[in-house]
Structure formats: structure tokens, C-alpha cells
N, C-alpha and C positions, 0 to 999 in steps of 0.2 A: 651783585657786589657786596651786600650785606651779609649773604650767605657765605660769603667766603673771605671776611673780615673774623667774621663767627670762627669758622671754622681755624682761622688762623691762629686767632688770640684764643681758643680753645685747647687746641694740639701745642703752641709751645708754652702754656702755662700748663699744663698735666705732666706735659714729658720733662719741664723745670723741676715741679714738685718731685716728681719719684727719682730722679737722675740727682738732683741735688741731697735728698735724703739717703741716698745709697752711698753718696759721698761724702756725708756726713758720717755716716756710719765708719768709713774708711780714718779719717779724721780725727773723732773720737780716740775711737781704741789704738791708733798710732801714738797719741799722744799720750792716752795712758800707760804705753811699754817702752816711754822715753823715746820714741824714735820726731824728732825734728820735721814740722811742716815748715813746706816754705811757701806754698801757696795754694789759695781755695777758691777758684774762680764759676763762678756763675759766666754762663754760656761758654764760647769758647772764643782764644784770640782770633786778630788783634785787641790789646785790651783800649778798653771807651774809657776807665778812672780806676783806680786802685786805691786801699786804705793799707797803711803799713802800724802792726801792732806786737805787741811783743818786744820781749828786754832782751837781747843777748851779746855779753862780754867778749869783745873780743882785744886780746894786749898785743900790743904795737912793741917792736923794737929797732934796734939802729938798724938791723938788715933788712925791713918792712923796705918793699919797695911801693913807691907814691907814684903814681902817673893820674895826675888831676888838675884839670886848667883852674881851678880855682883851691887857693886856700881849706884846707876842709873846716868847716863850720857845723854847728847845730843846723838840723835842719836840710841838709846835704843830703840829696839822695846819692848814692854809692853802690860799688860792686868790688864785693870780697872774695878774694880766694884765701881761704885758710889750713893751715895745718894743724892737728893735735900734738900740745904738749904737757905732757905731765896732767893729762885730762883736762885743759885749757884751750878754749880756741884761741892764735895765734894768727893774724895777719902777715901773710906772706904777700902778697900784692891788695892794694885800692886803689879804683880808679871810676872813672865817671863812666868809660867806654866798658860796655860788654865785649866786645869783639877782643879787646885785650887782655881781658879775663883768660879766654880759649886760646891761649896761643903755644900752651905746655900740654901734648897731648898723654908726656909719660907721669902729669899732676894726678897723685891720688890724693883730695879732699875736699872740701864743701867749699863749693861757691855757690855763692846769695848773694842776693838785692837786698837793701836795705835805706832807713835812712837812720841819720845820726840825731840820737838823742843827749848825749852827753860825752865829752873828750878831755882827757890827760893825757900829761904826759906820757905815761903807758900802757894808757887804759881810751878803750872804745866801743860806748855803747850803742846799738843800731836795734830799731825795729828793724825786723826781717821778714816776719811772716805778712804775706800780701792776701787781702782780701780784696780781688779783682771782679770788675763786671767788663766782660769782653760785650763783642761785634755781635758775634753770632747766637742765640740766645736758645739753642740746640739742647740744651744738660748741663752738663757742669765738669767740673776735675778736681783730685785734690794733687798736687807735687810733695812727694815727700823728699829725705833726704837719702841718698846714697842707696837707688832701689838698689841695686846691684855692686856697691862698694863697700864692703865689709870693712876697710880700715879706720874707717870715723864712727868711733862711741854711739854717736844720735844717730848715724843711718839705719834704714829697713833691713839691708844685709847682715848686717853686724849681730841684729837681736837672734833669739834660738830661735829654730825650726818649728816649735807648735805657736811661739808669738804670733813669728810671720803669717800662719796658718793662720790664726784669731783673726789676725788685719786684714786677710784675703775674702775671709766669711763675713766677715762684719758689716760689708756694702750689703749683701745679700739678706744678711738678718737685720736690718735695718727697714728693707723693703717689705718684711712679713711683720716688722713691729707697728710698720706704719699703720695697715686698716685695723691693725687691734686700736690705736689712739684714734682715728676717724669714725670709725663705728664707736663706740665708747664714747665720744664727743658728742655725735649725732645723738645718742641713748641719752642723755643726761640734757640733751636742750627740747625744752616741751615740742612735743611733735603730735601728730596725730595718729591712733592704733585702732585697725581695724575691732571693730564689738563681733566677737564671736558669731557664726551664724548668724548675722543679718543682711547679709547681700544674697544675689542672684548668682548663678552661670549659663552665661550666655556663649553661643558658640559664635567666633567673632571670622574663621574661617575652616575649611574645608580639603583637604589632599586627595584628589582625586582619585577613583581606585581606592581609598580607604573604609573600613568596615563601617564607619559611620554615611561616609555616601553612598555605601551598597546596601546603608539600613533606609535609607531616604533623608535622613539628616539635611537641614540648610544651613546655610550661612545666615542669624538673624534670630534662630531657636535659641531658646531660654531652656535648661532642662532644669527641670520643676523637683523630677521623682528618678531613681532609678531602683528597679526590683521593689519600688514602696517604700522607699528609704530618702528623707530627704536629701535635695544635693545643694546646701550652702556654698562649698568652697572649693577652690580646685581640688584638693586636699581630699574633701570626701568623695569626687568623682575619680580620682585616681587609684582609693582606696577601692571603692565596689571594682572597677575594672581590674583591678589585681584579686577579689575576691572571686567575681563571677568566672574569669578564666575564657575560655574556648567554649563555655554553656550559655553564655551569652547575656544580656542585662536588658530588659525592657524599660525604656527613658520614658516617661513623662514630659513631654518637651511644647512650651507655648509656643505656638506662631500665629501671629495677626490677631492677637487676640482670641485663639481658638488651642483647644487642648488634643494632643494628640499623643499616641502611642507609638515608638518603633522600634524594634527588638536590633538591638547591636552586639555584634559578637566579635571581639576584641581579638586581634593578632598579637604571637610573642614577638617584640624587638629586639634580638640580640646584642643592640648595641647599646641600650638604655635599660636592658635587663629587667625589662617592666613589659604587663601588660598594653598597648595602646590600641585607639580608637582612629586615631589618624584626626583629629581635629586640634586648633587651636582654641583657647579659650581665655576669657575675660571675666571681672567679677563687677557688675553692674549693683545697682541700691545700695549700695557698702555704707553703713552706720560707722561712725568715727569718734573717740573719745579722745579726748586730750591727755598725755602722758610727759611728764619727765623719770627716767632712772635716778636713783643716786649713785654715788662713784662707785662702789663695791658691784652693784648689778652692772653698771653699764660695761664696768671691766670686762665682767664674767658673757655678755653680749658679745662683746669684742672678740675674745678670743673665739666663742661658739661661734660666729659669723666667719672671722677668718678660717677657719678650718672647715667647714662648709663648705667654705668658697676652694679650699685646698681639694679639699676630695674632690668634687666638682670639676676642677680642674687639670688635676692629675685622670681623671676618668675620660675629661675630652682630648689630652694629650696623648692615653695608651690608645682612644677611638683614630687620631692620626697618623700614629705608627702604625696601628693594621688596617687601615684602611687608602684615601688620597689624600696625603701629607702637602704636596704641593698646591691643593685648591686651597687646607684650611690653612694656611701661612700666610698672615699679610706684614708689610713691612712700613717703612717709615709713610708713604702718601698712602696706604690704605689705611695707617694708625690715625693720619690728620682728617680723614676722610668720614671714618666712624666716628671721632670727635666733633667732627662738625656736628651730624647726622643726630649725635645724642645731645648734645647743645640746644638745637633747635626743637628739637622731638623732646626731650626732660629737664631741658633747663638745669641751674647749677647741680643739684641734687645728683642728675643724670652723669655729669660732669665729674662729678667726685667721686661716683663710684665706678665710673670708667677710670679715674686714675687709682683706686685703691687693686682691678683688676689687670691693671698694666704692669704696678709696682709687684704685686704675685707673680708676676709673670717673668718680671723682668728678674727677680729673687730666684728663680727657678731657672732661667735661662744663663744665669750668672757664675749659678755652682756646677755649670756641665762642663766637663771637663776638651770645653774647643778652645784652642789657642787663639790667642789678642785677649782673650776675658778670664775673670779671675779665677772660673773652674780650672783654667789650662793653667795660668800658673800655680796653682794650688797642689795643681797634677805632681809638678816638679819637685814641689816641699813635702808630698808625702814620698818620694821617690829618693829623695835625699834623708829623709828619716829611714827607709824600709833598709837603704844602704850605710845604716853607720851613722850617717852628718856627711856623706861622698857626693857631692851637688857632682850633678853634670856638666858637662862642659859647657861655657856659653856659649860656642858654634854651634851647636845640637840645640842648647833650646831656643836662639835666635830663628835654624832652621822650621823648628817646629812651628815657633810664631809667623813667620814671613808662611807657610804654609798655609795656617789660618787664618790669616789673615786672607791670602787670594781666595780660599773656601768662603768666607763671611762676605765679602766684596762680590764674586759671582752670584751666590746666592740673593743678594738684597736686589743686584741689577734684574735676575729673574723676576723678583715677588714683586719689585718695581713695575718692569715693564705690563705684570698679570695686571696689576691694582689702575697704571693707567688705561687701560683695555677695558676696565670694567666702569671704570670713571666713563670714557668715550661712547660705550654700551648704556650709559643711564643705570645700569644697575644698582643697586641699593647695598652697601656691608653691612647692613643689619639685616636683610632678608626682607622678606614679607611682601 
């Protein structure tokens, strides 16, 4: 039961963090191109409370029509339909009922929620923008105004074609700004850093069939020496195996207490484009010195780490395309699963950089151009630029998205149904 408390408050505190910073990011730079939020909710509805913030004018006149059981007051939550005039929002309907908002379906303009902060004669002021914490505690959203009605000044539609683009990317480049300020944060609070060559490597396991088991290699060897060279760190055991080649490396390797010799000769991997040995390994006696960066290094951390972590990862995504794509796919229960798995196995640490590689991920999954996600519509704004400013029709891209949509939907039920199978099987998503 513990373990899967763990595992819970793990998976939806990580998938909060990167789903709400992606949406932050959307948020942001909407509002820097004047485009109108109207709501920024943590998880998803029905909403648990809301906070309403924000000024916005809107003037009342003798045609306003009112359907409100109660006097309007300070303090009145409300629902506006409005129209622009003369670059003005104007109240064309308020009323307490949403439902009666919706009842003009040939209405082009902005309806919002709000509540009322201040009232004249022909004047009315409302917060409108809501900062919501819904039910479900999944990600997050942001609502802007008018994605697809270009006749109101503040909506998404309305702005030019490379805005809209900026606001499409911005969730995405959000995700990659994130582990630049995570790593950079970690850098600069005193932590502990390995001292140069003063640990061991020890071989912690074995692949059977590997040059290292057909050199006699064990599980429990310490390699001391190889070619006469000492081997401090992974780093230097990876090196000589990329020097020695196919000619092979004689280890100096402790066992039990006893020194022994056993000549390994290392296979090419085409997939890791490196010499290997076929063993895992660990760095045992590790000497540890105390460190903080200042903010200019840990920056410069930040980025080196994240782009590490890019290459890295873009090399295991082109390893899934030419190779079996649908084992290395896991989806939302094999996300909560590995969370747990590195919760209990590394503790917070482990934790936050399982979300800083989710957020990469999810930055990367974000700018592809599949329909429901913001690559697919990104698709359409570069398509509407290449043609002039000639937007497609919205039956074509409505199709497209209902398209990806059931793509994305089949998909999750497969990587689902894999990930519970593997759950039911004991198997481990970390390996080992």
C-alpha cells in the first residue's frame, strides 16, 4: 500500500510539474502578443475553487440585455457575452446562467466568466481571468480567447501567423527551459562531487554470451588495471575499450580478495556506436568533496546537461525508429510505474530528474507535427503562411484533428494494455 501511495503522489506531482510549465509557457507569450487569457487551470475539470484576477472594462448600454436573479452587485459572479466597438468591449448579454450565454449559435465574440469589481452607469468592471484547481490533478490547461475566431482584437486568431506560431512553440520551449533552471538550481546548492580518480569499478552485472563472460569475468570483480592502465572510472574503462578495439584488453580484476588476470576482447555495437564489453558497472570507494557553483557556472551546467540529455535522447528515439518502437513506448501507467520505481530506488533527487526527462520528452513529442498536439497545429500555421495568409478550411482541419485524435487514443490503449501485462508479469521499467 505504501508503495503505491509512493508511486501515486510521485507520477501526478512530475506529470503537474512539466504539463503545467508547458502551459505556462503557452500563457506567457499569449499574453505578451495581447491575445486575452481566460483561464489557467491546474488539473483538469470539474473545478474544486477558482480565483478570479484581472481588470477588464466592459460598457453597458440601454440595449445590454440583463437576465440576473439578483440585482448586479460588486462582488457578483457573472457571464458575459460581448461584442467589440470601436475597440471597446461592450455587453451585449449578463447573466448568472451559462447556459444562456450559448443560446445565439450565429454570436461572434467573447464570452467569459467573471466577477464584478466595480459598476456605473455605463461602465463594468470584472475579473475574468480564472485561476482554477479542478478534480482531476492529471496536467493542467491554459483557455485563451477566440482560438479560432479572428473577429475579437484579444483572440488567438485575430494575431498574425508567426505570433500564433511563437504561442504554439512556447509550451514546447518551455519544457527545454525547464532542466536548464533545475540543473542550474541543483549546481548552485552545495551538493556533493565526485574527487577525481578515487573510486573503484566494480562489475555489478553480466550479459550472458558477452565478451566479458567468454573472458571469465564475474559478477562482484573490481577491475583494478586494464592493458596496465589504471581504471578509476567508468569513463576510463570505456575509453581503453574504445582504444583496445577487437585486439583485445587484459583486466586486472579482484575477486575474493585475490588478483587475477583475464584478457577481454570487446564487440562493435551498432547501436551505441561504441566499443562494448557486455557488462554493467558501478563506482564503489568514491571520495566526495563538498561544492556549490555560482550562478554564471551553474547556468552554463544547465545548458551542457540539458543538451546531453538532447543528444542522448534524440539517439535513443532514431534507436526506436529503426529498431522495435512499440516495446520502447511506455504510456501514462508505465510513466506512474517508473515513477514509483525511481521514488523508491533515488528518492527526491531520482524524482526530479525523472521529471526534468519527461519534460524533454514531452518538448519533443509536442513539436511533431500529429494532430490534437501543438506540432499538428503548428502544421496548419505554417501551411497558412507557405499559402499567402489562405488558412484552410475548418472542416479539413477539424478532420485532421478528429483523425489524431483516434491515432493518439488507439495508440495509448495499446502501450496501456503492454505496460499493464508487464505490471501482471512482475517485471521491472527500469530493467535490471
Amino acid at each position: 500500500m505504501s508503495s503505491l501511495i509512493i508511486t501515486l503522489i510521485s507520477f501526478v506531482s512530475v506529470l503537474l510539474v512539466v504539463v503545467l510549465v508547458h502551459e505556462f509557457g503557452h500563457l506567457f507569450t499569449a499574453r505578451w502578443f495581447g491575445v486575452k487569457a481566460l483561464e489557467f487551470g491546474v488539473g483538469y475539470p470539474p473545478r474544486l475553487f477558482k480565483v478570479y484576477t484581472g481588470k477588464t472594462e466592459v460598457s453597458l448600454t440601454s440595449d445590454t440585455v440583463f437576465s440576473l436573479e439578483t440585482k448586479l452587485h460588486v462582488g457578483q459572479i457573472i457571464h458575459i457575452r460581448s461584442i467589440w466597438s470601436n475597440n471597446k468591449l461592450q455587453a451585449d448579454r449578463v447573466t448568472d446562467n451559462v447556459a444562456q450565454i450559448h443560446n445565439d449559435r450565429d454570436f461572434d465574440g467573447l464570452v467569459h466568466q467573471g466577477k464584478v469589481r466595480y459598476i456605473s452607469d455605463n461602465q463594468l468592471l470584472v475579473a475574468d481571468m480564472i485561476y482554477s484547481v479542478n478534480l482531476f490533478p492529471l496536467g493542467g490547461f491554459v483557455r485563451l480567447s477566440g482560438e479560432t475566431d479572428s473577429s475579437m482584437p484579444l483572440s488567438l486568431a485575430s494575431k498574425p501567423a508567426w505570433q500564433r506560431a511563437i504561442i504554439l512553440l512556447s509550451g514546447a520551449l518551455m519544457n527545454l527551459i525547464y532542466p536548464i533552471i533545475v540543473f542550474a538550481t541543483l549546481s548552485m546548492i552545495p551538493h556533493n562531487v565526485p574527487i577525481e580518480n578515487s573510486g573503484r569499478v566494480q562489475i555489478v552485472e553480466i550479459i550472458s554470451g558477452s565478451p566479458a563472460d567468454l573472458a571469465g569475468a564475474e559478477s562482484g570483480d573490481i577491475i583494478l588495471y586494464a592493458n596496465k592502465i589504471p581504471i578509476k572510472s567508468p569513463s576510463d574503462l570505456r575509453k581503453m575499450l574504445n582504444e583496445s578495439q577487437d585486439a583485445g584488453a587484459v583486466w586486472e580484476v579482484e575477486r575474493s580478495k585475490s588478483l587475477l588476470s583475464i584478457k577481454v576482447t570487446p564487440k562493435y555495437d551498432d547501436l551505441s556506436n561504441q566499443w562494448i564489453s557486455g557488462i554493467r558497472i558501478n563506482t564503489i570507494d568514491q571520495e566526495y568533496t563538498r561544492q556549490s557553483n555560482p550562478p554564471w557556472t551553474a547556468v552554463y551546467d544547465g545548458f551542457a546537461q540539458t543538451l546531453g540529455l538532447l543528444y542522448a535522447l534524440q539517439h535513443e528515439i532514431r534507436n526506436m525508429v529503426t529498431n522495435d518502437i512499440q516495446n520502447q513506448i511506455t504510456g501514462p501507467v508505465g510513466i506512474a510505474q517508473i515513477t514509483g520505481e525511481v521514488a523508491q530506488q533515488a528518492g527526491l533527487q531520482g524524482v526530479i530528474i525523472l521529471s526534468i526527462i519527461i519534460s524533454i520528452n514531452l518538448a519533443i513529442l509536442n513539436i511533431l507535427p500529429i494532430p490534437m498536439l501543438d506540432g499538428g497545429r503548428l502544421l496548419f500555421v505554417i501551411i497558412e503562411i507557405i499559402r499567402g495568409g489562405k488558412q484552410l478550411t475548418r472542416q479539413r482541419e477539424n478532420l485532421f484533428h478528429a483523425m489524431g485524435f483516434v491515432f493518439l487514443i488507439t495508440l495509448i490503449i495499446i502501450v496501456t494494455m503492454k505496460d499493464i501485462q508487464k505490471i501482471i508479469l512482475g517485471e521491472s521499467f527500469l530493467g535490471g
